[in-house]
C-alpha positions as CSV (number, residue, x, y, z in Angstrom):
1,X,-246.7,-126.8,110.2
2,X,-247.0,-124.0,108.0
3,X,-245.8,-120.2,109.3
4,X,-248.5,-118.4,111.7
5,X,-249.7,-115.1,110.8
6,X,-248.7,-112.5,113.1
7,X,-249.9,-108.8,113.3
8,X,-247.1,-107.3,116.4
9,X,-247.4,-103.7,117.5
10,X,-244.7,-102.3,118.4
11,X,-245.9,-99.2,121.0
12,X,-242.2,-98.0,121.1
13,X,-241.8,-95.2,124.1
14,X,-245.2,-94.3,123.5
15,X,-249.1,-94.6,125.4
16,X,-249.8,-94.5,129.4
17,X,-252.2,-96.3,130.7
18,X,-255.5,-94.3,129.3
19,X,-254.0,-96.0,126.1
20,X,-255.7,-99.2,127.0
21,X,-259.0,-98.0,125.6
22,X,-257.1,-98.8,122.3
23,X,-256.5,-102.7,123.5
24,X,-260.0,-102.8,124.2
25,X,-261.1,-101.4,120.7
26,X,-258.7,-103.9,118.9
27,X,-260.0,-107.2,121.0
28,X,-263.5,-106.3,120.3
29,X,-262.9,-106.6,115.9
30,X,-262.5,-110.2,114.7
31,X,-259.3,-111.4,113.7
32,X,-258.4,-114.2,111.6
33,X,-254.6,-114.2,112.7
34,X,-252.6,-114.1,115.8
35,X,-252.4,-110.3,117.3
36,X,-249.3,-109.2,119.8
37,X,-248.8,-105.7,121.1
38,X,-245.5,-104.5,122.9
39,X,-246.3,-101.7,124.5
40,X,-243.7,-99.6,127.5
41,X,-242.6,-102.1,130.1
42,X,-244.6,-99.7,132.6
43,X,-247.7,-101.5,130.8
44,X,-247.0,-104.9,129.9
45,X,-249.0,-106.2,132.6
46,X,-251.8,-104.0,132.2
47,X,-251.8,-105.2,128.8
48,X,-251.2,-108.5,129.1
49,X,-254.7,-108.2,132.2
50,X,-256.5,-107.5,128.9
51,X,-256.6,-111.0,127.3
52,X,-254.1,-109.7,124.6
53,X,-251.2,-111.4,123.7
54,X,-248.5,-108.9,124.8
55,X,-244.4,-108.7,124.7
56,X,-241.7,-106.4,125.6
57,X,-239.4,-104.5,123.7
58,X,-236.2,-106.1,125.0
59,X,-234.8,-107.7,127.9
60,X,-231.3,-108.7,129.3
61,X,-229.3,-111.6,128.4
62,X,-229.0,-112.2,132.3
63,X,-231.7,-113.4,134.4
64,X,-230.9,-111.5,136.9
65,X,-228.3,-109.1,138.9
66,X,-227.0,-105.5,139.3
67,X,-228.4,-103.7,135.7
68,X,-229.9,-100.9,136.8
69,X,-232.5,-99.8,134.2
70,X,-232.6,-103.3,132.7
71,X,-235.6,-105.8,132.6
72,X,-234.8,-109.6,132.7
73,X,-236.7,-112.3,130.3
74,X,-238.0,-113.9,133.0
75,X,-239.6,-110.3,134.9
76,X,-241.6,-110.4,131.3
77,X,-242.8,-113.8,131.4
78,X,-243.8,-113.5,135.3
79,X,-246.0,-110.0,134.8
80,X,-247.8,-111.8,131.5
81,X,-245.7,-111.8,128.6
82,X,-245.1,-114.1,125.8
83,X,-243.1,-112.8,123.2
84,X,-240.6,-110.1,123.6
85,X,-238.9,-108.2,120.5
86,X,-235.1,-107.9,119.9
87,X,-232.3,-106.3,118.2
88,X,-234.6,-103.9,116.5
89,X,-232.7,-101.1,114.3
90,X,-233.8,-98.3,117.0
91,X,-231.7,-100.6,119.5
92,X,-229.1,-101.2,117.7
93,X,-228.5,-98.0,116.9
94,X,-229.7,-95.8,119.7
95,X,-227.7,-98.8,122.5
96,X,-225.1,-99.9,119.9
97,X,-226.5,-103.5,120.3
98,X,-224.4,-106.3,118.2
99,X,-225.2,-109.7,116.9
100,X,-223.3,-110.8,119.4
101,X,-225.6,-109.2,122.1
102,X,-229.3,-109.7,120.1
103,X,-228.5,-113.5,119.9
104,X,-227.5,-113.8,124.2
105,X,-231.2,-111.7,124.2
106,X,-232.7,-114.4,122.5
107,X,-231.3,-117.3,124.8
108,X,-232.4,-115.7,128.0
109,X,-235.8,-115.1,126.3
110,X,-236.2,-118.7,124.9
111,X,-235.2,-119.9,128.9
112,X,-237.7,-118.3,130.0
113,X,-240.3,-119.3,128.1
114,X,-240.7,-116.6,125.8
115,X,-240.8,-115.9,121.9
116,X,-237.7,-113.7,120.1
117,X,-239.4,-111.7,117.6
118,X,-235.7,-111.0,116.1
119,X,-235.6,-107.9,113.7
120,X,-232.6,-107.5,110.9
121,X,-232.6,-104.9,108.4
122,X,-230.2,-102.3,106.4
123,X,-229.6,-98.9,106.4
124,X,-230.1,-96.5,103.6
125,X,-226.5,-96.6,103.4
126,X,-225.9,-100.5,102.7
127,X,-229.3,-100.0,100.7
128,X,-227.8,-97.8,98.6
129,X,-224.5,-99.6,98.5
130,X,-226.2,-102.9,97.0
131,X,-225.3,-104.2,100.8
132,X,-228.8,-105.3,101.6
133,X,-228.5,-109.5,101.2
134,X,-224.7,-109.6,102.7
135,X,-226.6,-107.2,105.8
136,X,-229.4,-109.3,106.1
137,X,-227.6,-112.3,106.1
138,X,-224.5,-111.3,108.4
139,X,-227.6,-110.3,110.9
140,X,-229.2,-113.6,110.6
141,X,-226.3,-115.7,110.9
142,X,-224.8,-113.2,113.9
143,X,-228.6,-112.8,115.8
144,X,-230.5,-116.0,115.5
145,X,-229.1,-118.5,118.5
146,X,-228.9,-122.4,117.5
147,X,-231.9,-123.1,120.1
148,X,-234.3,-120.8,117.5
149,X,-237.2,-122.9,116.6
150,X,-240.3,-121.6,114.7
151,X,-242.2,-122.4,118.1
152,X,-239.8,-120.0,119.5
153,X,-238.8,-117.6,117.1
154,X,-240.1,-114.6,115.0
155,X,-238.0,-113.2,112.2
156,X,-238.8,-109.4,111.2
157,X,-237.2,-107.6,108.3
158,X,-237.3,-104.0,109.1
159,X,-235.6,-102.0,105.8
160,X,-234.4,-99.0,108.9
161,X,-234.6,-96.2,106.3
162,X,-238.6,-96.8,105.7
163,X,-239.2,-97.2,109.8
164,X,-241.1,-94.3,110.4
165,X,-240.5,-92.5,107.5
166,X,-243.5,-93.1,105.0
167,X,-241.3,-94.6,102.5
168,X,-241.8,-98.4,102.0
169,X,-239.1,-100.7,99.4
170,X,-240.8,-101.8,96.3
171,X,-242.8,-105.2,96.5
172,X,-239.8,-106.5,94.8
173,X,-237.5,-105.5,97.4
174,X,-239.5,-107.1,100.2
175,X,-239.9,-110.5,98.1
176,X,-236.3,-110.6,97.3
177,X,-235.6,-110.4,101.2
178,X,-237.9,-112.8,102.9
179,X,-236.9,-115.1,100.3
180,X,-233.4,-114.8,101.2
181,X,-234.6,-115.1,104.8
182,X,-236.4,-118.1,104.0
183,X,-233.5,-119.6,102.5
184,X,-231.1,-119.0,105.1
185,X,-233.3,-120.3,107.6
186,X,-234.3,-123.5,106.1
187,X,-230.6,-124.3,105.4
188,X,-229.8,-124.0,109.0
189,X,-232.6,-125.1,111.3
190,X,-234.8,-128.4,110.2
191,X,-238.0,-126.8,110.9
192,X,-236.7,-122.9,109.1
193,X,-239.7,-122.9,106.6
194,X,-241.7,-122.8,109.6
195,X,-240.1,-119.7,111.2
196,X,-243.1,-116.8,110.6
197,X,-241.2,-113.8,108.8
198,X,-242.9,-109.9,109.5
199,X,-242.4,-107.4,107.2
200,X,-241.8,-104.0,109.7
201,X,-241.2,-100.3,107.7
202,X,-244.3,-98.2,107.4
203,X,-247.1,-100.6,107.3
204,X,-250.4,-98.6,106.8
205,X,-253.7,-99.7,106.5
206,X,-253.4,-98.7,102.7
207,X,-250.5,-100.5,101.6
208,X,-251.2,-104.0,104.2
209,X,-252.9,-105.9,102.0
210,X,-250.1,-105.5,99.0
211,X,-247.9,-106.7,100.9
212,X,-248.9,-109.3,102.8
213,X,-249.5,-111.0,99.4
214,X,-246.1,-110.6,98.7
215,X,-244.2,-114.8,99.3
216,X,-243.2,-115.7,102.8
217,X,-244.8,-112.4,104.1
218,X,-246.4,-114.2,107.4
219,X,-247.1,-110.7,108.7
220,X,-246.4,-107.4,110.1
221,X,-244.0,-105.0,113.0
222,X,-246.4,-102.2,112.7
223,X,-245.0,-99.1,114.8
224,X,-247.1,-96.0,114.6
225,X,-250.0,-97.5,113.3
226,X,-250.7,-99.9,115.9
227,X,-251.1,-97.1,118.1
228,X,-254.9,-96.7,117.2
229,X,-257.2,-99.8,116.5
230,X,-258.9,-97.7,114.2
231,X,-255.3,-97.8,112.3
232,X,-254.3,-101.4,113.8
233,X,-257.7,-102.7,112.8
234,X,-257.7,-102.7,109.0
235,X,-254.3,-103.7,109.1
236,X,-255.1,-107.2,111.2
237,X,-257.9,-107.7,108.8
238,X,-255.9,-106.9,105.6
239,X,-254.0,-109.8,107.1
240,X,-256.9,-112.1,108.5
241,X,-257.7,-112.5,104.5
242,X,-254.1,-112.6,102.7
């Protein structure tokens, strides 16, 4: 079994339902690689209706109960979801999620049936600090629950200070980090060469191909782009032929 490619958008708080003219435009050019789109939890069932696979953006590490606000695994999986993404940097930061918390997600969501599409990455800070493999690897270690399989899990690598910002790490940067991911993984789960490993940080339709040539890129998190087929589009088929 060799890593699936995966192009995931990641909607963030953004699109209402006259967005789905997008999910239409996407499903109607050819792809060559698995497509997922996490849109708002207000539309993961419209979303999902289309055909599309489709995850959330998080969910709680109980499957039930009084958390007002929150959105259990299982409420995902029931309205049409199959994947649901976790521990990304806006989370972390904006919630003060921890390891601790991002790995509970990740149970609940492999319970119920659904993929983790776990995200790690560094700040500018640690970046600068030469933190970035010690960061990754606390994150990995901390985030990813024993029960991860590659059937199961999604690894994405999303450097925070390029998220959004138009800067994206040299090629070198990215290899030297989904190598280490690689590494890690296959030294602690039997089937970790398997585990599909996104790249997430300012994807563009310009800049997709480069890197999905870059080793154990299986993919892409693409936020704002994946907002428009027209920008989604060329980024699916950039990966359809790496």
């Amino acid at each position: 079994m060799a890593p699936r490619k995966l192009a995931a958008g990641n909607w963030k708080m953004n699109g209402t339902l006259a967005a789905l003219a997008e999910i239409d435009a996407i499903l109607a050019q050819p792809a060559g690689c698995d497509v997922l789109i996490c849109p708002p939890a207000v539309l993961v069932q419209a979303v999902a209706a289309k055909g599309i696979a489709t995850g959330g953006q998080d969910c709680h590490a109980k499957a039930s109960g009084a958390h007002t606000g929150d959105i259990a695994a299982q409420q995902l999986k029931d309205v049409g979801a199959s994947h649901v993404i976790l521990g990304h940097s806006e989370r972390r930061t904006d919630h003060a999620e921890t390891d601790a918390q991002v790995a509970a997600k990740a149970v609940a969501a492999h319970e119920a049936g659904l993929v983790a599409v776990i995200c790690v990455g560094e700040t500018e800070a640690q970046r600068d600090a030469g933190q970035t493999l010690d960061v990754i690897s606390a994150q990995l270690a901390g985030s990813v629950p024993d029960c991860a399989t590659a059937a199961n899990t999604v690894i994405a690598y999303e450097p925070v200070w390029a998220i959004g910002t138009g800067r994206t790490p040299t090629n070198d940067q990215i290899a030297e980090v989904h190598a280490l991911m690689r590494d890690r993984l296959a030294a602690r789960f039997a089937d970790g060469a398997d585990f599909a490993l996104l790249y997430g940080g300012s994807v563009r339709p310009g800049n997709a191909a480069e890197i999905f040539a870059i080793p154990h890129v299986n993919g892409a998190l693409v936020g704002g782009a994946s907002l428009k087929a027209s920008d989604f589009g060329p980024i699916v088929a950039a990966l359809s032929a790496a």
